[in-house]
PyMOL Python script that loads the backbone (N, CA, C, O; Angstrom):
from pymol import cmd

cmd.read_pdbstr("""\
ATOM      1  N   UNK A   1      78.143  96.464 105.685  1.00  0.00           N
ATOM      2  CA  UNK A   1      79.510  96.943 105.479  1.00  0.00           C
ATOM      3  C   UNK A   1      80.073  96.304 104.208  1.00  0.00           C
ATOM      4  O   UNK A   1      80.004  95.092 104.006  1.00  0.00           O
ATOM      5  N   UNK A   2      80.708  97.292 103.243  1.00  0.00           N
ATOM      6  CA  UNK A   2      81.256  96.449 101.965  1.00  0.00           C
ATOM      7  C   UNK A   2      82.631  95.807 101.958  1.00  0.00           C
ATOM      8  O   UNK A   2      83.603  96.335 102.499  1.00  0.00           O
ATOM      9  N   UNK A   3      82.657  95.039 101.537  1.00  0.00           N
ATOM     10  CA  UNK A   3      84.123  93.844 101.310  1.00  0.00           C
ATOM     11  C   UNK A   3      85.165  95.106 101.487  1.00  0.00           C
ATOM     12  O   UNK A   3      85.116  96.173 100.876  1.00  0.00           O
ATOM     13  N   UNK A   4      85.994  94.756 102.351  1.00  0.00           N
ATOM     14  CA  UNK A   4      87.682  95.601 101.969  1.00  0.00           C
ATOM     15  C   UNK A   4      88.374  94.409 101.189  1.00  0.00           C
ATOM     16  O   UNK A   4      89.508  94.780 100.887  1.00  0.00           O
ATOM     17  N   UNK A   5      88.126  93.101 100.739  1.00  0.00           N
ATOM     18  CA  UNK A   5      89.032  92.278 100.062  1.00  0.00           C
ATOM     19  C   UNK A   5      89.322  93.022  98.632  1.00  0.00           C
ATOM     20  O   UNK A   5      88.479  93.681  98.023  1.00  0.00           O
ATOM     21  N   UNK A   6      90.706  92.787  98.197  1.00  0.00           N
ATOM     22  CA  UNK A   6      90.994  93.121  96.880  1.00  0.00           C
ATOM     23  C   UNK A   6      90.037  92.987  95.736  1.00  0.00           C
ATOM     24  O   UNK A   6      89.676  93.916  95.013  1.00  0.00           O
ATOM     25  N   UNK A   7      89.607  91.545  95.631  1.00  0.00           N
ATOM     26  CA  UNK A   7      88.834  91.175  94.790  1.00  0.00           C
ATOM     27  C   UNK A   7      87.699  91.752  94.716  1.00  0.00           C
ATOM     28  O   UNK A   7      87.095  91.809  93.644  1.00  0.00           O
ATOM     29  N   UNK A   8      87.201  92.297  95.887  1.00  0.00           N
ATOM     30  CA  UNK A   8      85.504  93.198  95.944  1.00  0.00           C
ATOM     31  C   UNK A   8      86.239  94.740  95.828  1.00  0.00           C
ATOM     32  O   UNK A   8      85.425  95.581  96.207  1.00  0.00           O
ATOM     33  N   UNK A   9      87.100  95.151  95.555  1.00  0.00           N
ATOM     34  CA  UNK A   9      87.491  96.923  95.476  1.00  0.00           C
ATOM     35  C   UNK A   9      87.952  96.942  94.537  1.00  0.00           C
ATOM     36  O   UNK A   9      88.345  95.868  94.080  1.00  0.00           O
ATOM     37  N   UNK A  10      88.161  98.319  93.679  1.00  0.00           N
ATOM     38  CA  UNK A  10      89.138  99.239  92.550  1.00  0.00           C
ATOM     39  C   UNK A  10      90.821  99.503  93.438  1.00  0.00           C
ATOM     40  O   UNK A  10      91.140  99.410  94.623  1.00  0.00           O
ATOM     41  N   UNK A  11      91.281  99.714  92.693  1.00  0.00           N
ATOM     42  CA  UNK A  11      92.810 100.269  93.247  1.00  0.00           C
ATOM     43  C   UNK A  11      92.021 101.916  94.336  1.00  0.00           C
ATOM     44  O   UNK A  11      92.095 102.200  95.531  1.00  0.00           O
ATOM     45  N   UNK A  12      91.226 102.732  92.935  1.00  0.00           N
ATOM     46  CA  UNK A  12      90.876 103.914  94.193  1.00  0.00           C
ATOM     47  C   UNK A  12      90.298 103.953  95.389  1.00  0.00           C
ATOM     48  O   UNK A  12      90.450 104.723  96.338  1.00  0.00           O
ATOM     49  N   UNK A  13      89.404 102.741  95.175  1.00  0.00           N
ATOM     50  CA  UNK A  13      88.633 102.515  96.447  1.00  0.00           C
ATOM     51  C   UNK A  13      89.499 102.111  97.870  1.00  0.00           C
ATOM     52  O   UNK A  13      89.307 102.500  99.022  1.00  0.00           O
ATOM     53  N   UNK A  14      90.829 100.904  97.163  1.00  0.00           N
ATOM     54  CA  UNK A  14      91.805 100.761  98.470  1.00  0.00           C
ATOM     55  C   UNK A  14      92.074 101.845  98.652  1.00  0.00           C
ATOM     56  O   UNK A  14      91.511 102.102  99.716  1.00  0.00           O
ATOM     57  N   UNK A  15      92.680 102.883  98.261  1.00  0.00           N
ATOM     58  CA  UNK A  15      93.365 103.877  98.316  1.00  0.00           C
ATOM     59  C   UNK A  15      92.405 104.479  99.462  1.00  0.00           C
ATOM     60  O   UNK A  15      92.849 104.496 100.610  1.00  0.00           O
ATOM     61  N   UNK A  16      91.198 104.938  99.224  1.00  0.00           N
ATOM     62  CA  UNK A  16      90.475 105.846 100.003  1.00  0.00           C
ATOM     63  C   UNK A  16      90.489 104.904 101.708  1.00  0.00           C
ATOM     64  O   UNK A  16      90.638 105.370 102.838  1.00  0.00           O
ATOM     65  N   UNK A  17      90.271 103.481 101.265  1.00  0.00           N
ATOM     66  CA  UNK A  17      90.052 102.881 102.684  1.00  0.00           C
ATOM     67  C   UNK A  17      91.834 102.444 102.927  1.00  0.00           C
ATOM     68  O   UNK A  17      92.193 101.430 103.526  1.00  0.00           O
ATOM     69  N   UNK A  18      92.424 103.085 102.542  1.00  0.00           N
ATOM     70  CA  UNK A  18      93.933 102.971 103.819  1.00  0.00           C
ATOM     71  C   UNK A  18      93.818 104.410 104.263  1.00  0.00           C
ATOM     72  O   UNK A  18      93.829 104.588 105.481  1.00  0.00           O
ATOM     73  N   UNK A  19      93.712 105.444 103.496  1.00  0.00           N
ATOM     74  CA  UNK A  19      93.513 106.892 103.910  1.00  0.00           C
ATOM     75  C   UNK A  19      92.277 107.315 104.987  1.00  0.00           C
ATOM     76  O   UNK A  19      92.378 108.163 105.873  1.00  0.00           O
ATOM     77  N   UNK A  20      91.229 106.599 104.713  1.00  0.00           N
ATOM     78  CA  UNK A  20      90.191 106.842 105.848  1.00  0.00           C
ATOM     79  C   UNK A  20      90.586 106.255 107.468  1.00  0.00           C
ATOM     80  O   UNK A  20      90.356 106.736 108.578  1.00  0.00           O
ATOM     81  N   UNK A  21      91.277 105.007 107.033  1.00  0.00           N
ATOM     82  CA  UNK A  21      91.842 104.387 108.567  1.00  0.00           C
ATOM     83  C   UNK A  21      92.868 105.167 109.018  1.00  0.00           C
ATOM     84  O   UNK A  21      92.848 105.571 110.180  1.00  0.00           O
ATOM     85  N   UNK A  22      94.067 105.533 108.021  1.00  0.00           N
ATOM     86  CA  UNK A  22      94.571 106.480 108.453  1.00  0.00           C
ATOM     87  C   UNK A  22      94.406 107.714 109.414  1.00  0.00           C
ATOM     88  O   UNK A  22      94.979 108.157 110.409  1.00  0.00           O
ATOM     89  N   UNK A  23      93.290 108.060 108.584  1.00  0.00           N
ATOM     90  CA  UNK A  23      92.487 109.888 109.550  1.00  0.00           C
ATOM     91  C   UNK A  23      92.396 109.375 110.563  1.00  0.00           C
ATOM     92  O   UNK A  23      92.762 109.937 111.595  1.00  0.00           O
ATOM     93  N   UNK A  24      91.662 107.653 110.533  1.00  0.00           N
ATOM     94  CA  UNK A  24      90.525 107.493 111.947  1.00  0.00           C
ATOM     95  C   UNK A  24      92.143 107.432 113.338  1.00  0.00           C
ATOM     96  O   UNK A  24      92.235 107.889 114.477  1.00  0.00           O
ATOM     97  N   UNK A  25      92.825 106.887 112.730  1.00  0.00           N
ATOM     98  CA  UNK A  25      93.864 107.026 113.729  1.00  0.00           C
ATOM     99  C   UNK A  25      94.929 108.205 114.292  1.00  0.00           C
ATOM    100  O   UNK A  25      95.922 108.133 115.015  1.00  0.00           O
ATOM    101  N   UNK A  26      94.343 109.169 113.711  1.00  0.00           N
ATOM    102  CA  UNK A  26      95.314 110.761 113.472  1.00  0.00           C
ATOM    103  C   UNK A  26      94.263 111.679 113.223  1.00  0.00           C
ATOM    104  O   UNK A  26      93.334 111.603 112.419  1.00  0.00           O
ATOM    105  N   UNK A  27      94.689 112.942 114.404  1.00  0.00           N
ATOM    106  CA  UNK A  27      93.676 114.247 113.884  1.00  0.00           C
ATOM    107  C   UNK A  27      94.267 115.031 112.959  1.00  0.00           C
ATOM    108  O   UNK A  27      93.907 116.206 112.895  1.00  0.00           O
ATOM    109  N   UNK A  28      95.147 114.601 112.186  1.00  0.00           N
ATOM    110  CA  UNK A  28      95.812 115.651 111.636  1.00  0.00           C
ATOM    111  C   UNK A  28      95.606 114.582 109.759  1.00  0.00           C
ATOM    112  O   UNK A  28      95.296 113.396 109.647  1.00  0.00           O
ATOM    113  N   UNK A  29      95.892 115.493 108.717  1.00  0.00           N
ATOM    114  CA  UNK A  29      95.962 114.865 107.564  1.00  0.00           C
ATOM    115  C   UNK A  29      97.642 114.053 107.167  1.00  0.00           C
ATOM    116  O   UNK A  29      98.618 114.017 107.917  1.00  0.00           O
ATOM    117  N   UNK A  30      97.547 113.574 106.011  1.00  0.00           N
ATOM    118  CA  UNK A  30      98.782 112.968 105.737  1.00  0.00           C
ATOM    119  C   UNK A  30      99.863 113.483 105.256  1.00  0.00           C
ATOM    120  O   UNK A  30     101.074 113.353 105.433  1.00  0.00           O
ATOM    121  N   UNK A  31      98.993 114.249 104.448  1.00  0.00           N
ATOM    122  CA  UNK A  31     100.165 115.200 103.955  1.00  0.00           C
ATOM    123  C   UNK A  31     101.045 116.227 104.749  1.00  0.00           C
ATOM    124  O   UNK A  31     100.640 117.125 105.488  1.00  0.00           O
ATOM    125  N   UNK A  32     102.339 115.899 104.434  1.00  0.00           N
ATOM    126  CA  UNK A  32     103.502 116.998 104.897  1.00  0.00           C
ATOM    127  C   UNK A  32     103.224 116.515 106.179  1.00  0.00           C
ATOM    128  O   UNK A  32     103.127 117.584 106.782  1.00  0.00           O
ATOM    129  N   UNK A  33     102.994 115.485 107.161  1.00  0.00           N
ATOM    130  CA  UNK A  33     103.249 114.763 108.506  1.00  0.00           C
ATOM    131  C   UNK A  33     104.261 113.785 108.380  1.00  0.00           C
ATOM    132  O   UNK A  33     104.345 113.184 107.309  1.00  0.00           O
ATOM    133  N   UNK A  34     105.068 113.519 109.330  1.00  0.00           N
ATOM    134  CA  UNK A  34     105.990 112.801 109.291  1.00  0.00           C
ATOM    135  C   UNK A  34     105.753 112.205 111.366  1.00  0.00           C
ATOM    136  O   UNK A  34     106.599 111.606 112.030  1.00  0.00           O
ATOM    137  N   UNK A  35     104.743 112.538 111.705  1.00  0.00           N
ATOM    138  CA  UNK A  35     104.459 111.274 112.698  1.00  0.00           C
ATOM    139  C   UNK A  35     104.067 110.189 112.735  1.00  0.00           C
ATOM    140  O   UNK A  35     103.892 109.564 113.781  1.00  0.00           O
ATOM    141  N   UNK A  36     103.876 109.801 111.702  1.00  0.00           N
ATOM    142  CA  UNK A  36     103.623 107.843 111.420  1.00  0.00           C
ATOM    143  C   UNK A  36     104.631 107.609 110.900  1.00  0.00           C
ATOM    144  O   UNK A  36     104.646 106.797 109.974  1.00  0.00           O
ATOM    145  N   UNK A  37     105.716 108.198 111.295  1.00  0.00           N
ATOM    146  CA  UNK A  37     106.749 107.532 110.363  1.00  0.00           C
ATOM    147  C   UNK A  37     107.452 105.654 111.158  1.00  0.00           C
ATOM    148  O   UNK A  37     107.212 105.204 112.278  1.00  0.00           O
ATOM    149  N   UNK A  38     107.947 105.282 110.505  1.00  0.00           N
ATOM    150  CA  UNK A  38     107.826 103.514 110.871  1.00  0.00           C
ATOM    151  C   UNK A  38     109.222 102.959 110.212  1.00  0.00           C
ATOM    152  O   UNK A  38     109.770 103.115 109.121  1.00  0.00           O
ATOM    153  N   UNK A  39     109.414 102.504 110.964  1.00  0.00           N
ATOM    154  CA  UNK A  39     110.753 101.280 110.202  1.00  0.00           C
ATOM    155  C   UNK A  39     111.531 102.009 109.397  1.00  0.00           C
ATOM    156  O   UNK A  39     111.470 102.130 108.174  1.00  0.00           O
ATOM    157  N   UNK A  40     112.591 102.694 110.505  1.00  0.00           N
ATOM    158  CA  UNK A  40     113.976 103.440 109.337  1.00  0.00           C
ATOM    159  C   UNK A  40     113.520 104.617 108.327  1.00  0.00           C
ATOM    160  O   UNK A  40     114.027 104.711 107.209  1.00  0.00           O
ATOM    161  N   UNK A  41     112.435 105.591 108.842  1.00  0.00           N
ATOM    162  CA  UNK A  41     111.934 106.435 108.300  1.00  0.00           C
ATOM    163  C   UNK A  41     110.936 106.519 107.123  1.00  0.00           C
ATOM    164  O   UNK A  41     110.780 107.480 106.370  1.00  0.00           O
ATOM    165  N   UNK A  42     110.270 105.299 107.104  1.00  0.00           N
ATOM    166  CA  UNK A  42     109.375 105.261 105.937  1.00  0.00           C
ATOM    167  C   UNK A  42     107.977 105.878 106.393  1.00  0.00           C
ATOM    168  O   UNK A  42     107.903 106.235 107.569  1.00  0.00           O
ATOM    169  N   UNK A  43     107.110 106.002 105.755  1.00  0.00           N
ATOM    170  CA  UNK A  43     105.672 106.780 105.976  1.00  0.00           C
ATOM    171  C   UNK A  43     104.747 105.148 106.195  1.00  0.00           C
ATOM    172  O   UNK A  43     104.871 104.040 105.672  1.00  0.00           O
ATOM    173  N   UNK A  44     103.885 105.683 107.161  1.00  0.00           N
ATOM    174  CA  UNK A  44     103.194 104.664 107.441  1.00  0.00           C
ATOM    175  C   UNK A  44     102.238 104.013 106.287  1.00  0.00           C
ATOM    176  O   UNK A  44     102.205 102.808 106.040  1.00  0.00           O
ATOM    177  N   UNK A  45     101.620 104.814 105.753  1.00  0.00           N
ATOM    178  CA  UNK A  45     101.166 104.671 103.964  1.00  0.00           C
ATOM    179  C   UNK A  45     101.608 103.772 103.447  1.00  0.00           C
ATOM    180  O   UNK A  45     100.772 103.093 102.852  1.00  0.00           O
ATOM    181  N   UNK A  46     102.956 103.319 103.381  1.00  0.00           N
ATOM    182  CA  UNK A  46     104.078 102.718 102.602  1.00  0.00           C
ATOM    183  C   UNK A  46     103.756 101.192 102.925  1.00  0.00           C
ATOM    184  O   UNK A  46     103.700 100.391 101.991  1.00  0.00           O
ATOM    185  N   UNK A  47     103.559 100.808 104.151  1.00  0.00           N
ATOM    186  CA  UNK A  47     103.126  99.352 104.244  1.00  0.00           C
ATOM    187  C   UNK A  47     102.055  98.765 104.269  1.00  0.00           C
ATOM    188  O   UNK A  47     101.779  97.656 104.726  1.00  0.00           O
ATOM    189  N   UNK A  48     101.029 100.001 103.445  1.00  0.00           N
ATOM    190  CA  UNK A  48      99.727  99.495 102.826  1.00  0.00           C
ATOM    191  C   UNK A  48      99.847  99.131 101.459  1.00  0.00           C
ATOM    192  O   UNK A  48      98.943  98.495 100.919  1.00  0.00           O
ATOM    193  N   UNK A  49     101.144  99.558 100.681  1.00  0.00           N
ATOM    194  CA  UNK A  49     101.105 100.114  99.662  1.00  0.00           C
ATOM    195  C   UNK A  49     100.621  98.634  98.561  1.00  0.00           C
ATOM    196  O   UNK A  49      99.898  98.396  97.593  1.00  0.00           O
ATOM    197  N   UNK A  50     101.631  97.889  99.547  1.00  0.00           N
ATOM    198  CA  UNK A  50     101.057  96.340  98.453  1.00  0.00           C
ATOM    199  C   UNK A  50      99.509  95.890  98.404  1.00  0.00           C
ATOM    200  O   UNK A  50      99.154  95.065  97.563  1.00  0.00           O
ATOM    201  N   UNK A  51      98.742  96.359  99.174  1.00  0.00           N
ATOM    202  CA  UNK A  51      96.882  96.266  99.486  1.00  0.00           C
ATOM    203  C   UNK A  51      96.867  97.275  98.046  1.00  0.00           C
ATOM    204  O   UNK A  51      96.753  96.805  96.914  1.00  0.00           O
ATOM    205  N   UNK A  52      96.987  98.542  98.312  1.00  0.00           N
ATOM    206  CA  UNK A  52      96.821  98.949  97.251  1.00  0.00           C
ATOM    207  C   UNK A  52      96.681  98.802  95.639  1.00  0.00           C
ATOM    208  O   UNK A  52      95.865  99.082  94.761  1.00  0.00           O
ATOM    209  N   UNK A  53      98.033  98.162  95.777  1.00  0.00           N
ATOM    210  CA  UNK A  53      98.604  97.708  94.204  1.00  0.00           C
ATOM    211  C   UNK A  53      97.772  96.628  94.036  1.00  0.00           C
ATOM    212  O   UNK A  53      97.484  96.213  92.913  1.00  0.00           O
ATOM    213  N   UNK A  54      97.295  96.056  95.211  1.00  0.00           N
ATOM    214  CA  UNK A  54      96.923  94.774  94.898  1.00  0.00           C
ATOM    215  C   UNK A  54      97.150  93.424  95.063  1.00  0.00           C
ATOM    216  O   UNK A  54      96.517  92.440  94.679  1.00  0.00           O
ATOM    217  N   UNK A  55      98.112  93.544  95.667  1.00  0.00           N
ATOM    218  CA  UNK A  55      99.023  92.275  96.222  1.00  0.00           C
ATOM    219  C   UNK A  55      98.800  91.527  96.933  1.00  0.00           C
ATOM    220  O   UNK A  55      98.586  90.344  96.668  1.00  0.00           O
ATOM    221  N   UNK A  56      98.790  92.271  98.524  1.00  0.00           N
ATOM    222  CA  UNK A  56      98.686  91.554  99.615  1.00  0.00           C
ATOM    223  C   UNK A  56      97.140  92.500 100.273  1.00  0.00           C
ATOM    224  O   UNK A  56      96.677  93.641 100.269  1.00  0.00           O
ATOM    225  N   UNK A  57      96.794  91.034 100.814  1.00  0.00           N
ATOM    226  CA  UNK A  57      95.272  92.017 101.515  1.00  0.00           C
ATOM    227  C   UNK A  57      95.972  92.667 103.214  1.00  0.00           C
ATOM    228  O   UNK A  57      96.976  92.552 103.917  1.00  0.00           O
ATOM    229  N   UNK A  58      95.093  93.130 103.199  1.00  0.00           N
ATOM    230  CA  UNK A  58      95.484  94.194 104.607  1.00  0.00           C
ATOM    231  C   UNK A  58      95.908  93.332 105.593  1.00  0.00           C
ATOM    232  O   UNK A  58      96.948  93.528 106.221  1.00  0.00           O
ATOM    233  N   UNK A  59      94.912  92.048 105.841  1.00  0.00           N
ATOM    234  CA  UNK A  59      95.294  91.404 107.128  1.00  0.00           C
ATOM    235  C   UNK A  59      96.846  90.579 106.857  1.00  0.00           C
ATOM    236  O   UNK A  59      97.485  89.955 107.703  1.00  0.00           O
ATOM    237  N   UNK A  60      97.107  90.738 105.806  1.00  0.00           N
ATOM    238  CA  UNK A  60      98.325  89.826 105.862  1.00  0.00           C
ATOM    239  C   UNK A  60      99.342  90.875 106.044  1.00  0.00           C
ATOM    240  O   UNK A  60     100.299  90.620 106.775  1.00  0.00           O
ATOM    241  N   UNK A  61      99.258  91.984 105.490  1.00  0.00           N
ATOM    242  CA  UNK A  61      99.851  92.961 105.497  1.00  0.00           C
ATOM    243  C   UNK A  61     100.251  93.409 107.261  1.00  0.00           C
ATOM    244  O   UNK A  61     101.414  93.607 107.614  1.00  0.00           O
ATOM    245  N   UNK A  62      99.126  93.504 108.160  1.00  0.00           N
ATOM    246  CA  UNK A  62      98.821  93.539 109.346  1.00  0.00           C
ATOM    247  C   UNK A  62      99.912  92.721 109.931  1.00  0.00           C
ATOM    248  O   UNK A  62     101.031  93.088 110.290  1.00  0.00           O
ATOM    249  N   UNK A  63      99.432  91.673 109.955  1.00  0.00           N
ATOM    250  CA  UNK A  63      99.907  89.777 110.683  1.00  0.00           C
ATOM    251  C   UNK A  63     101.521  90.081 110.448  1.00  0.00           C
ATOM    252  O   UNK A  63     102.322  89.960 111.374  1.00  0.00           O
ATOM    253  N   UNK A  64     101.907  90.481 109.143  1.00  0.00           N
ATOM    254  CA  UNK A  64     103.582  90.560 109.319  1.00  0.00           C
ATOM    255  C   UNK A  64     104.532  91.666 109.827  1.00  0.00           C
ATOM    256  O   UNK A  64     105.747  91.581 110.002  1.00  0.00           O
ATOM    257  N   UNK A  65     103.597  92.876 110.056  1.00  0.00           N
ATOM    258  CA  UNK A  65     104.041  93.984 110.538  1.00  0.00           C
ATOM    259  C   UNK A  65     103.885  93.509 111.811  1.00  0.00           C
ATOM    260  O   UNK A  65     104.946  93.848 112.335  1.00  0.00           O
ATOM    261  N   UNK A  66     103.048  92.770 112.895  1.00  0.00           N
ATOM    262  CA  UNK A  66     102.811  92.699 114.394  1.00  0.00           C
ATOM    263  C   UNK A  66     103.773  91.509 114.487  1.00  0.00           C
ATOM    264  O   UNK A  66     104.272  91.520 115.613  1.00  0.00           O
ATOM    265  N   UNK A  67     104.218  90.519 113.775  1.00  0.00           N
ATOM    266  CA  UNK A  67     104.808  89.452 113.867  1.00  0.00           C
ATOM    267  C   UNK A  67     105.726  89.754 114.913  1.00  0.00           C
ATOM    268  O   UNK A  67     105.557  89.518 116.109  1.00  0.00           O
ATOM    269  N   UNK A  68     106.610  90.238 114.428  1.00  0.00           N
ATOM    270  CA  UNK A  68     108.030  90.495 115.881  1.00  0.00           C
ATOM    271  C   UNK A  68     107.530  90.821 117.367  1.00  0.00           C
ATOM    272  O   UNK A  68     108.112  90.743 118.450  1.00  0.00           O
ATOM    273  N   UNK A  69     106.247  91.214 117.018  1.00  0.00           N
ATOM    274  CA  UNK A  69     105.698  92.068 118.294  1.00  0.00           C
ATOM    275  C   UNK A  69     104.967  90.688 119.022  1.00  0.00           C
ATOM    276  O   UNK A  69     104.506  90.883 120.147  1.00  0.00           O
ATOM    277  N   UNK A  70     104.851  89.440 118.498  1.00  0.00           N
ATOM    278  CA  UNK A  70     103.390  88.665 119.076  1.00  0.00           C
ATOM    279  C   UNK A  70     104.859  87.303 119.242  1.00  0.00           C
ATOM    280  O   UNK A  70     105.735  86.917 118.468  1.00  0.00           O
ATOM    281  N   UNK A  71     104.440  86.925 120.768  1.00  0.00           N
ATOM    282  CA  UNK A  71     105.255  85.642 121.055  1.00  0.00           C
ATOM    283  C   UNK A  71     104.474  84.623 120.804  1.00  0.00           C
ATOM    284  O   UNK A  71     104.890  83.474 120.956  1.00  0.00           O
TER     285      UNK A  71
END
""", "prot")
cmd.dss("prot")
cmd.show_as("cartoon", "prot")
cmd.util.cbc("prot")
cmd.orient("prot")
């Protein structure tokens, strides 16, 4: 299995692996759906977006979205 860390991917390559997890969790595509929508109407996409850019890796990304949720 290849690295999902930033440092081992391209920006396109994140891109494809938030969109592939995406599908795996939805039978339907992304476009023009508005059932993942999350936190005050944003698209679920949106809080990958810093993995993407490059910022933050997924699991941290993860860890602060479940935070409120984990005692």
């Amino acid at each position: 299995m290849k690295s999902i860390l930033i440092k081992d991917t391209t920006r396109e390559e994140r891109e494809e692996i938030v969109q592939q997890a995406l599908r795996g969790s939805c039978s339907s595509t992304c476009e023009f759906c508005s059932g993942c929508d999350i936190r005050g109407g944003s698209r679920v996409e949106t809080i990958y977006q810093p993995y993407i850019d490059g910022i933050k890796e997924i699991s941290e990304i993860n860890a602060e979205y479940t935070a409120p949720f984990v005692r």
